[in-house]
LODRENKE-139363 format. One record per residue (C-alpha): residue number from 1; x, y, z. Coordinates in Angstrom, 3 decimals. Layout:
N
{marmi->NUM | x->X | y->Y | z->Z} .
...
***
This chain:
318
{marmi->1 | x->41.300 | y->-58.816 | z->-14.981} .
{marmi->2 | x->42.608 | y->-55.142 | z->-16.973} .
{marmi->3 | x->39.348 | y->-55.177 | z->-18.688} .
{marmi->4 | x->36.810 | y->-55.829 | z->-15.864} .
{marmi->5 | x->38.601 | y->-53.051 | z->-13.935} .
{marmi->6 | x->38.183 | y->-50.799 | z->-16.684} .
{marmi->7 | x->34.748 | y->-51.723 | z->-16.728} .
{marmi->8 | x->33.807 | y->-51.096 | z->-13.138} .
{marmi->9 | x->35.983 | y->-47.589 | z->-13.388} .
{marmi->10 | x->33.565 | y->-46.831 | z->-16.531} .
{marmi->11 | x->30.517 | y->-47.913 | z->-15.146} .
{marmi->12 | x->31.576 | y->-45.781 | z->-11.991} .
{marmi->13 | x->31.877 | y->-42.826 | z->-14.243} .
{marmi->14 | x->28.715 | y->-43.071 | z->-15.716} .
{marmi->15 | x->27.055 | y->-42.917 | z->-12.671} .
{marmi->16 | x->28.483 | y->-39.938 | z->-11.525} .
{marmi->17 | x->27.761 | y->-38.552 | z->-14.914} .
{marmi->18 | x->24.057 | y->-39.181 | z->-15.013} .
{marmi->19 | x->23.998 | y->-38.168 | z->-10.806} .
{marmi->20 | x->25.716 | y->-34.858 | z->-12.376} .
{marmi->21 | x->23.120 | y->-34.415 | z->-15.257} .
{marmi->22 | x->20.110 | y->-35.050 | z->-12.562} .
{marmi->23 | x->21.249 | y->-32.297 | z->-10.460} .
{marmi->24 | x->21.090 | y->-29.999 | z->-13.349} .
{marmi->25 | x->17.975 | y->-30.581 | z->-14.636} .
{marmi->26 | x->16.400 | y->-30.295 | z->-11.085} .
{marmi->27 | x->17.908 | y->-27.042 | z->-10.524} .
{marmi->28 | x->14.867 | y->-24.308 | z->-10.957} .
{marmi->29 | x->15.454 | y->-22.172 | z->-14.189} .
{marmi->30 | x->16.554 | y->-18.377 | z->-12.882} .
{marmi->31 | x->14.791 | y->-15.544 | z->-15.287} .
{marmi->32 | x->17.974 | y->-13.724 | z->-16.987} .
{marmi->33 | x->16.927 | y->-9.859 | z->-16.501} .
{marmi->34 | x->17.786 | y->-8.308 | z->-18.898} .
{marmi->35 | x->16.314 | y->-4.585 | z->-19.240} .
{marmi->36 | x->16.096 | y->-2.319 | z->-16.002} .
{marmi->37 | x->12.551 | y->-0.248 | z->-15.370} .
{marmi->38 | x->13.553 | y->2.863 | z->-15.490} .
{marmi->39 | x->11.787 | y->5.912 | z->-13.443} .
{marmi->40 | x->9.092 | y->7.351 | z->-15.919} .
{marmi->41 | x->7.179 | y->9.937 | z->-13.880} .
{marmi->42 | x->7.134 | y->10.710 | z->-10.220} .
{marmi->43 | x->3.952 | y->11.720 | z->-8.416} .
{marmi->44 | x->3.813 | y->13.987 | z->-5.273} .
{marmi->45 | x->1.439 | y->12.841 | z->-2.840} .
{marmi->46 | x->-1.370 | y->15.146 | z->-2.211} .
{marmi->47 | x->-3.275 | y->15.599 | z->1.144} .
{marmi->48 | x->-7.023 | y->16.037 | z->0.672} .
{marmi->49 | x->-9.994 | y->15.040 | z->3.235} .
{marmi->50 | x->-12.223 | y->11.650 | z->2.904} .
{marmi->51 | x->-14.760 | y->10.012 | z->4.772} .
{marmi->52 | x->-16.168 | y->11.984 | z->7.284} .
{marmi->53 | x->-13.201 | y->14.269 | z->7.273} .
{marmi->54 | x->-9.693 | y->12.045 | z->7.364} .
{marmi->55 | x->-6.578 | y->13.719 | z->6.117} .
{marmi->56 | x->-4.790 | y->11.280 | z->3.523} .
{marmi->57 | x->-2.182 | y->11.704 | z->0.833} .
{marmi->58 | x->-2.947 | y->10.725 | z->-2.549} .
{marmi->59 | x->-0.533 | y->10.171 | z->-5.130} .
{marmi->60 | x->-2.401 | y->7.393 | z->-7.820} .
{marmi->61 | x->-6.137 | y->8.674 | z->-8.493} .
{marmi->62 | x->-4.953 | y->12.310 | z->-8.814} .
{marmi->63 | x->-4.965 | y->14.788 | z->-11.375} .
{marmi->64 | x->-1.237 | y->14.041 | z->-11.875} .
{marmi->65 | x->-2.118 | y->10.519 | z->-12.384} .
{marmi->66 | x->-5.741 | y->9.722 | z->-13.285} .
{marmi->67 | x->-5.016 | y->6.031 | z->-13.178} .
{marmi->68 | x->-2.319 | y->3.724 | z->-13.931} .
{marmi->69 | x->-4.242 | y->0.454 | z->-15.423} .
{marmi->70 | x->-5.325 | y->-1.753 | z->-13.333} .
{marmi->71 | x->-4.255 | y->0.683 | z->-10.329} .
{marmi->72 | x->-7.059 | y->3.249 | z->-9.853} .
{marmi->73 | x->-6.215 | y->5.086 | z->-6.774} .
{marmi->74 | x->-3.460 | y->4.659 | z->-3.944} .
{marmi->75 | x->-4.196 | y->6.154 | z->-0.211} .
{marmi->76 | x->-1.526 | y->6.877 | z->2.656} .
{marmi->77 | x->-3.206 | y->7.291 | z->6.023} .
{marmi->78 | x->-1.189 | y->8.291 | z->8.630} .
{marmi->79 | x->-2.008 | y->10.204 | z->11.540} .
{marmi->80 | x->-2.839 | y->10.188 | z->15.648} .
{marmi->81 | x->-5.403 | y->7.375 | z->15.678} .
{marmi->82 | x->-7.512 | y->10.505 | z->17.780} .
{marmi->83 | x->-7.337 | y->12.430 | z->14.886} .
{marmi->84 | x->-9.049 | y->9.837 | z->12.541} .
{marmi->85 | x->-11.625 | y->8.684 | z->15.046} .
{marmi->86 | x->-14.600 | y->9.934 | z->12.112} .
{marmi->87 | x->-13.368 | y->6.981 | z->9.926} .
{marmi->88 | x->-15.030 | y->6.038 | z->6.795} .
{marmi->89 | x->-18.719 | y->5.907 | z->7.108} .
{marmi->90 | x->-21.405 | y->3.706 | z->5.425} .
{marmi->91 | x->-20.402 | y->4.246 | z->1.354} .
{marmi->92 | x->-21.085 | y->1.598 | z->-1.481} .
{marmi->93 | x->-18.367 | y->0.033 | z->-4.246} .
{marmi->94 | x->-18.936 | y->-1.370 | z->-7.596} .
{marmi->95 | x->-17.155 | y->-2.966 | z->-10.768} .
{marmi->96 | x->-13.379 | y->-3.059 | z->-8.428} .
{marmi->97 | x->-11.493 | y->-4.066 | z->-5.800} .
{marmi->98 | x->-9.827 | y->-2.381 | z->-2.376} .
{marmi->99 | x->-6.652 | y->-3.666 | z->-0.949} .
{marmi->100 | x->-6.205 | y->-2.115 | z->2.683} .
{marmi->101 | x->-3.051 | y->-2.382 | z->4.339} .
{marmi->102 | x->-2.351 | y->-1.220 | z->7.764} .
{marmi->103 | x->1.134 | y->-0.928 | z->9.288} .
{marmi->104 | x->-0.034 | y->0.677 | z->13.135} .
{marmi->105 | x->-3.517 | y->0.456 | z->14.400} .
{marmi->106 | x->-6.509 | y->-1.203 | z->13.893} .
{marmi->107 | x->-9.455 | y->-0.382 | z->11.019} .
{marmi->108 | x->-13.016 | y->-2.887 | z->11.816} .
{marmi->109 | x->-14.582 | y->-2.765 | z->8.174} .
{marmi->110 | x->-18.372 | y->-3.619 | z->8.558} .
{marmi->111 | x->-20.849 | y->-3.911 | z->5.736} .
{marmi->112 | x->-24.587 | y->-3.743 | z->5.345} .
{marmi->113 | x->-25.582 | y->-7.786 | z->5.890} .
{marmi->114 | x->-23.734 | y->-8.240 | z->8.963} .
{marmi->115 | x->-20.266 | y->-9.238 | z->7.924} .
{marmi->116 | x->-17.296 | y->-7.693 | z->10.085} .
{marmi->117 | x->-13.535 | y->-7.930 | z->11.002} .
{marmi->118 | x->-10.481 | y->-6.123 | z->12.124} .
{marmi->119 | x->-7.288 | y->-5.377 | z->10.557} .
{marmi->120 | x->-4.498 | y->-5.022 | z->13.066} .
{marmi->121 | x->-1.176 | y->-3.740 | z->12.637} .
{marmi->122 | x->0.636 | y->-5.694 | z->9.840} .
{marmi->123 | x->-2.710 | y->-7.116 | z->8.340} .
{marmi->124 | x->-4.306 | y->-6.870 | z->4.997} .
{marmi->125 | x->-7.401 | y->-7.055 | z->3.531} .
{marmi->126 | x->-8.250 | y->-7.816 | z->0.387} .
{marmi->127 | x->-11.916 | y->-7.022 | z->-0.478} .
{marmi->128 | x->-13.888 | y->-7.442 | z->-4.059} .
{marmi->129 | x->-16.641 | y->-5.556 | z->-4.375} .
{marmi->130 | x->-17.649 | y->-7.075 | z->-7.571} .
{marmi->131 | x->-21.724 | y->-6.458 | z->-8.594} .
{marmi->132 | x->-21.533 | y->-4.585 | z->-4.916} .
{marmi->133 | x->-21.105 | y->-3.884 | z->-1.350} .
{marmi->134 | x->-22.251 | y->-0.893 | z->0.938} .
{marmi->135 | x->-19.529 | y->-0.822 | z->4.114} .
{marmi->136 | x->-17.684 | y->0.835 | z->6.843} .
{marmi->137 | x->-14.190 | y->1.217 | z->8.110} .
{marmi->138 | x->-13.727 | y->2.666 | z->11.335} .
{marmi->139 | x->-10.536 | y->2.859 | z->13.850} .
{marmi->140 | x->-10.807 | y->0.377 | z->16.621} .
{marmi->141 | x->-8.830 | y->2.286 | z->18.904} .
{marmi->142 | x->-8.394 | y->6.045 | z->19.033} .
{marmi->143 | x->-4.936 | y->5.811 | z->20.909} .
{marmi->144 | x->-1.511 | y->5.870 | z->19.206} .
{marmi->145 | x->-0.562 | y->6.327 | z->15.581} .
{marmi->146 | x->-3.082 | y->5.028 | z->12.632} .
{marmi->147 | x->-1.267 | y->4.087 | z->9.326} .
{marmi->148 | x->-1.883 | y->2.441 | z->6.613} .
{marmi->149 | x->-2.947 | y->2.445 | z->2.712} .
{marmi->150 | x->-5.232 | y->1.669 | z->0.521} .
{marmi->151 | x->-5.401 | y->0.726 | z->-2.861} .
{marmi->152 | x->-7.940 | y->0.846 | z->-5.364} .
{marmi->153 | x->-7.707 | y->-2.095 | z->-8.209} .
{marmi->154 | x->-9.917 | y->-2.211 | z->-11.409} .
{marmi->155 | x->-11.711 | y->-5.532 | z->-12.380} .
{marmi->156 | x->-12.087 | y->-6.456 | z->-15.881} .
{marmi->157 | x->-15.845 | y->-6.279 | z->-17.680} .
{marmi->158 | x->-16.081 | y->-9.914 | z->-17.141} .
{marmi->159 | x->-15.746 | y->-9.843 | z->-12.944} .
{marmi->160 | x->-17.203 | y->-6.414 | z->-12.238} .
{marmi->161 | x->-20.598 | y->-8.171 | z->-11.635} .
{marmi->162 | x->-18.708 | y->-11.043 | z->-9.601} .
{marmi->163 | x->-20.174 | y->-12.199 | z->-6.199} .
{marmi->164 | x->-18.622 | y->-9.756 | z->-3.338} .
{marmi->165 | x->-15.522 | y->-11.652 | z->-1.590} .
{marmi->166 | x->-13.579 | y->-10.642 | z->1.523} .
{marmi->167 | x->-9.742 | y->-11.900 | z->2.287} .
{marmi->168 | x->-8.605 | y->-11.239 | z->5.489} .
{marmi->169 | x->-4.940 | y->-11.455 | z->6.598} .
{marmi->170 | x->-3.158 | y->-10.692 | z->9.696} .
{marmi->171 | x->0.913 | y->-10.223 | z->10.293} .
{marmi->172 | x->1.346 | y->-13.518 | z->10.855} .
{marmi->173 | x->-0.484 | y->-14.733 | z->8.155} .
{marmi->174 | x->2.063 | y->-12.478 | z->5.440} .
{marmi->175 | x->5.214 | y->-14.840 | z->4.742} .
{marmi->176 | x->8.644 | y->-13.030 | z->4.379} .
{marmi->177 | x->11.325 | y->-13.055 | z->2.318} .
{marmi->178 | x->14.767 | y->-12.548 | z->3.317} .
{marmi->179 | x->16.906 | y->-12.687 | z->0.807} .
{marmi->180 | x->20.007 | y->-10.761 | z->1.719} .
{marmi->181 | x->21.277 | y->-9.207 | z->5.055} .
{marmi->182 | x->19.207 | y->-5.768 | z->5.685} .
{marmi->183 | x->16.542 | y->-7.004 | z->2.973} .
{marmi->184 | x->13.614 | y->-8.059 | z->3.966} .
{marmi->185 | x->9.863 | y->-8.376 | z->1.794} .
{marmi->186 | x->6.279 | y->-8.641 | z->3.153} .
{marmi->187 | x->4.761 | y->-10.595 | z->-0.021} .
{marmi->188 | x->0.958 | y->-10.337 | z->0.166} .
{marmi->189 | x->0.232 | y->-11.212 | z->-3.231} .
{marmi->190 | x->2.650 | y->-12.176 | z->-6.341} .
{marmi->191 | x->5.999 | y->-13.754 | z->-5.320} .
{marmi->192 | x->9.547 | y->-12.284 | z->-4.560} .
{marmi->193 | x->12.757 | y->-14.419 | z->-4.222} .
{marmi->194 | x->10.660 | y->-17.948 | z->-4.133} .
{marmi->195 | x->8.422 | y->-16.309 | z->-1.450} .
{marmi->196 | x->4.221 | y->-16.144 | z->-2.783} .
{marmi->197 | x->1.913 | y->-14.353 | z->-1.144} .
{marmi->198 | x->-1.470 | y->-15.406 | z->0.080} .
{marmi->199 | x->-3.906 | y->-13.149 | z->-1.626} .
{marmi->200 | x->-5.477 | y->-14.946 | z->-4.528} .
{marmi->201 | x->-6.266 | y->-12.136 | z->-7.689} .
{marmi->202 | x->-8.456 | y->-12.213 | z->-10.534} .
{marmi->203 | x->-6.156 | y->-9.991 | z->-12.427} .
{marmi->204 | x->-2.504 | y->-11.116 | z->-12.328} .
{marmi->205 | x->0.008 | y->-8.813 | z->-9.974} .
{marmi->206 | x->2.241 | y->-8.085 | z->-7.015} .
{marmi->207 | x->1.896 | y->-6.600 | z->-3.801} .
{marmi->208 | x->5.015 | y->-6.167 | z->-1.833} .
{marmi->209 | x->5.869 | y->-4.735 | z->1.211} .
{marmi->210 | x->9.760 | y->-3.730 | z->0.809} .
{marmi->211 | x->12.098 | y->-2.856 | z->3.452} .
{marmi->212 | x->15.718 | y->-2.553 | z->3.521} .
{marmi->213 | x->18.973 | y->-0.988 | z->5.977} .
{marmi->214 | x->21.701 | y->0.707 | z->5.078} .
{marmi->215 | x->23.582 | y->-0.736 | z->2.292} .
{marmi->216 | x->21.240 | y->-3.400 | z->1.193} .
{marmi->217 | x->19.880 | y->-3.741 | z->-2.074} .
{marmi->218 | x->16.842 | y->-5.804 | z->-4.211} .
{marmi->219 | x->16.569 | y->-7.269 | z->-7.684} .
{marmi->220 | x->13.012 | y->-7.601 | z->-8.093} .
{marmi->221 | x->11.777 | y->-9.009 | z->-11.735} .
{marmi->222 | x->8.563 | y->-7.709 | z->-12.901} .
{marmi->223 | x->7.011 | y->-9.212 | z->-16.061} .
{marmi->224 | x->7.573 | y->-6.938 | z->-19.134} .
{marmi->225 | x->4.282 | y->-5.589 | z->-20.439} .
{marmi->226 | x->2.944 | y->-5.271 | z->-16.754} .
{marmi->227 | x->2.174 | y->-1.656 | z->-15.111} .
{marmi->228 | x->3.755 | y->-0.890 | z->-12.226} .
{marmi->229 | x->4.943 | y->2.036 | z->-9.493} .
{marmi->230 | x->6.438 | y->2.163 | z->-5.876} .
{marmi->231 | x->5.374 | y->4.300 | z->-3.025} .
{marmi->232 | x->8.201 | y->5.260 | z->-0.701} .
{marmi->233 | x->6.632 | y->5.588 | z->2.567} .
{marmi->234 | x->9.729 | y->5.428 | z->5.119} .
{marmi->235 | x->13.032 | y->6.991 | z->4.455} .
{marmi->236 | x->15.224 | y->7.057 | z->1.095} .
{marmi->237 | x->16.939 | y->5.617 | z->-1.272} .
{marmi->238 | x->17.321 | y->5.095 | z->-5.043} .
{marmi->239 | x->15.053 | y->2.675 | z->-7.597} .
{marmi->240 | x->16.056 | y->2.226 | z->-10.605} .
{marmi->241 | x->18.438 | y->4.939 | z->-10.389} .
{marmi->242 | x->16.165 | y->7.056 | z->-9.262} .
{marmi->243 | x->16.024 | y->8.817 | z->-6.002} .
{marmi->244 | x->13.146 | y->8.224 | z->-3.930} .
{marmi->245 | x->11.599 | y->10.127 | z->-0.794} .
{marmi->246 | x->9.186 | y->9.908 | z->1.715} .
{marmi->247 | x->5.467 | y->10.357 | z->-0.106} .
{marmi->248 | x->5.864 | y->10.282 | z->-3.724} .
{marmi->249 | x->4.535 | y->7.848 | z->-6.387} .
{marmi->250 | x->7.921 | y->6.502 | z->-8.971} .
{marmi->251 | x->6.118 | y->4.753 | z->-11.943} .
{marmi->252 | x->8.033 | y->2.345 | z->-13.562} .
{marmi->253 | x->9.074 | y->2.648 | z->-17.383} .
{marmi->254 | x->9.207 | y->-0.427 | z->-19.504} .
{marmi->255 | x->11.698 | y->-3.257 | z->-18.977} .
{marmi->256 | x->11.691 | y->-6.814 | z->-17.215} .
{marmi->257 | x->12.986 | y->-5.750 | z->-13.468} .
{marmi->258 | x->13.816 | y->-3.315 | z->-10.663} .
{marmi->259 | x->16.260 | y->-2.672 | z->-8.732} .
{marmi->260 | x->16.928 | y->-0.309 | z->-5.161} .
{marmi->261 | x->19.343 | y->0.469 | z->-2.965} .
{marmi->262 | x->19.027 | y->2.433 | z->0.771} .
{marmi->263 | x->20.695 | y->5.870 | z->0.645} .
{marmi->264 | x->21.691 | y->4.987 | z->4.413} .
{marmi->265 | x->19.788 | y->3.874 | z->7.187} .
{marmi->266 | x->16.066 | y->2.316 | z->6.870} .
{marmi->267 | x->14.502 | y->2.522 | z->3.462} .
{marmi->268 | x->10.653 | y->1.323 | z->2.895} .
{marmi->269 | x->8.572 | y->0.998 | z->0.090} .
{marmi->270 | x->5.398 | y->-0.454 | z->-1.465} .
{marmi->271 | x->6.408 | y->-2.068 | z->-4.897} .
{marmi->272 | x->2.914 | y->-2.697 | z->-6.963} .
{marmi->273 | x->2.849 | y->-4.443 | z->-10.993} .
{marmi->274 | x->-0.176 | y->-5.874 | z->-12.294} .
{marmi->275 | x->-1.377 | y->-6.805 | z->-15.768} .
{marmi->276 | x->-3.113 | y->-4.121 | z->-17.685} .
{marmi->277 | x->-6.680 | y->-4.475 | z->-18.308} .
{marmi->278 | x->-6.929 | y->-2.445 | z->-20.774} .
{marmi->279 | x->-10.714 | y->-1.429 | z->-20.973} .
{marmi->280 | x->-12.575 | y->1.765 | z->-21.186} .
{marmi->281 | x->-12.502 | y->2.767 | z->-17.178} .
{marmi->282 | x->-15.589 | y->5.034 | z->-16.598} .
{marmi->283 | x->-15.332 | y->6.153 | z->-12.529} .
{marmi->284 | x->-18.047 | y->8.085 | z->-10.406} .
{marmi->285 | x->-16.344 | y->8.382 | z->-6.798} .
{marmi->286 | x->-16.567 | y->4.502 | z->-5.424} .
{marmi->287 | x->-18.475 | y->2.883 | z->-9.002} .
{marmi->288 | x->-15.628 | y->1.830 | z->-11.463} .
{marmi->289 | x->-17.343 | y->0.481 | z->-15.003} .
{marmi->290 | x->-16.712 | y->0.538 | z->-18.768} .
{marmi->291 | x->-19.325 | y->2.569 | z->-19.504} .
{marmi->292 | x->-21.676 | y->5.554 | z->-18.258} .
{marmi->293 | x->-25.150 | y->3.452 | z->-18.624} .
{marmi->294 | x->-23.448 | y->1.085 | z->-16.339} .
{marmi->295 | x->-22.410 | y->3.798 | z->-13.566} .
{marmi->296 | x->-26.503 | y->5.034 | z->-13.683} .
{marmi->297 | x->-27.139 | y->1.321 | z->-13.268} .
{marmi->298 | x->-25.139 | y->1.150 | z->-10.823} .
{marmi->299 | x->-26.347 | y->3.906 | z->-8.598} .
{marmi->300 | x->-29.994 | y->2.876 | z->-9.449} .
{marmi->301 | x->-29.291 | y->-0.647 | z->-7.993} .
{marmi->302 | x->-27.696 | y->1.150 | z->-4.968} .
{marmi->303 | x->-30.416 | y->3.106 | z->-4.462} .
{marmi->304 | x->-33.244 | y->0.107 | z->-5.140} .
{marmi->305 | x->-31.053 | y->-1.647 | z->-2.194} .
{marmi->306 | x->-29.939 | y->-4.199 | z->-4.810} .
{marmi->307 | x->-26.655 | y->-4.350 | z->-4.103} .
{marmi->308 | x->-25.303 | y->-6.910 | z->-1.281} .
{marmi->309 | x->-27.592 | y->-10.202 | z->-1.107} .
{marmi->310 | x->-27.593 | y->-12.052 | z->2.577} .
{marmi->311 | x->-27.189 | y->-14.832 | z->0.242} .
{marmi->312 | x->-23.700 | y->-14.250 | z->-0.808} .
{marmi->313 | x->-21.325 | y->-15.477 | z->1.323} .
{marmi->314 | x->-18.039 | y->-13.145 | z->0.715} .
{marmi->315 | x->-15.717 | y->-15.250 | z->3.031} .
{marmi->316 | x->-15.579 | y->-18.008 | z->0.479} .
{marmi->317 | x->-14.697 | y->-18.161 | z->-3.412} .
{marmi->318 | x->-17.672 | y->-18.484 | z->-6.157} .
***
């Protein structure tokens, strides 16, 4: 009788045992961060006049910052929707891509074959030009505040000649992660605390929309070798140390993570890390190529009318 008690108290420990080593192996592996991004450079924003004469404030794509590979340009917009009613005429891309990202208002983008949407408050859009596409983007309303960005991305040789491909996301559509109490993160593309955003990129990155309250703070890992910079547009606060204000570009040194903290009341930020390409980038206002027979190609083709096909249907993947 002693031993087939022990025997059921053994096989009773084993169980719990294995249950025990189950659980562990299930659990997800958390990265160990080792080596904080520090602060390299920060970039004022300058205000300068585009499309048919719309004040925005450039800090990426400026003499202070040519281009930070893959990023080639970052735009704030923000202004009385009255004041912007000109938009952004007819003009042609080719060889990147455009991420536009509006916060108030609404901005109808229309190309030259017919293809239209609208980008309300909280939306995205995520547009490839690829081999090329000649469009508009206009404010929908002209009451209330307009504001938003834009960001310029660089394709590698391989996809500048890709079909032209539109993704189009509203609020609802961006999932949220809320991590901590006064933390929360719009992730459009890339992930952030198990959250992944929707946009799907031909060159590996993130694209997060941070924004925290008084006291709260982010750990956000960024793989080492990547390029990366935040744009404080609301507020202040420190990253990576660093103290941040409304307007300015803080490019991130080398290292596996960031971190940020509010400096007291509401604190908001674009945080953006992509792979380098690490090509020649030769750039003629809105045609981004490797070389300078391919920008003369490119504005032949543009003006031959070769550049969007009513073939190509940019709402779906190749």
């Amino acid at each position: 009788p002693d031993h087939t008690q022990n025997r059921r108290v053994f096989l009773c420990i084993a169980s719990v045992l294995i249950c025990i080593a189950s659980a562990i192996e299930l659990q997800p592996e958390c990265p160990v961060l080792m080596a904080l991004r520090p602060i390299m450079k920060i970039i004022p924003g300058q205000k300068q006049m585009e499309g048919a004469g719309v004040q925005i404030c450039r800090t990426v794509g400026t003499s202070a910052l040519r281009n930070l590979d893959p990023y080639l340009m970052l735009d704030e917009l923000k202004l009385p929707s009255k004041d912007a009613f000109a938009g952004f005429p007819d003009h042609p891309h080719r060889g990147f891509e455009t991420c536009s990202i509006m916060l108030e208002g609404e901005m109808e983008h229309y190309d030259s074959v017919g293809n239209k949407g609208v980008i309300g408050p909280g939306g995205v859009q995520w547009m490839t030009a690829g081999r090329g596409i000649i469009h508009s983007e206009m404010p929908k309303v002209t009451t209330g505040a307009l504001h938003g960005f834009q960001l310029w991305i660089n394709l590698p040789a391989k996809d500048k000649m890709c079909k032209p491909r539109y993704q189009d996301y509203q609020k609802a559509d961006i999932p949220i992660a809320t991590p901590t109490e006064g933390l929360s993160i719009r992730v459009m593309a890339g992930e952030s605390y198990g959250t992944t955003g929707p946009i799907k990129m031909r060159n590996p990155g993130m694209l997060l929309d941070v924004r925290m309250s008084s006291g709260a703070t982010l750990e956000q890992p960024i793989p080492e070798g990547w390029n990366g910079f935040a744009y404080v547009y609301e507020g202040a606060g420190t990253i990576s140390g660093t103290q941040g204000k409304e307007r300015q570009a803080m490019v991130f040194g080398p290292g596996d993570h960031v971190n940020a903290t509010s400096s007291g009341g509401s604190f908001k930020f674009l945080l953006i890390a992509g792979q380098p390409i690490n090509e020649p980038i030769v750039q003629h206002g809105p045609m981004v190529m490797n070389t300078q027979a391919e920008i003369q190609q490119a504005f032949r083709d543009y003006q031959a009318g070769k550049f969007q096909q009513h073939a190509d249907n940019p709402w779906t993947d190749e």
